[in-house]
C-alpha positions, 0 to 999 in steps of 0.5 A: 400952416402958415395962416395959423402961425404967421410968426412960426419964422420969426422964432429963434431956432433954439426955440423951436427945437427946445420946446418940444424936446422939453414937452417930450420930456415932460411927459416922459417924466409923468409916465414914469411917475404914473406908473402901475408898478410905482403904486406900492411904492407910493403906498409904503411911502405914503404910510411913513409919517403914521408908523410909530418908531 
């Protein structure tokens, strides 16, 4: 590992714990977006600007 990433120490601690707290959350929020049971939703949304008031 340490031949991969020689630098790994020289990051500030911030960094490392940040970063993929981050990530986690950023996928979380792409699996709650991506969702089966989302689908309808997004359909009935999707037909709001054709329906005539």
């Amino acid at each position: 590992m340490k031949e991969i990433l020689p630098f790994i120490h020289e990051l500030p601690t911030r960094v490392l714990l940040i970063t993929p707290a981050f990530f986690l959350l950023f996928m979380g929020i792409a699996v709650w977006v991506y969702r089966k049971d989302r689908k309808a939703q997004y359909e009935e949304t999707a037909h709001l600007p054709l329906e005539q008031e």
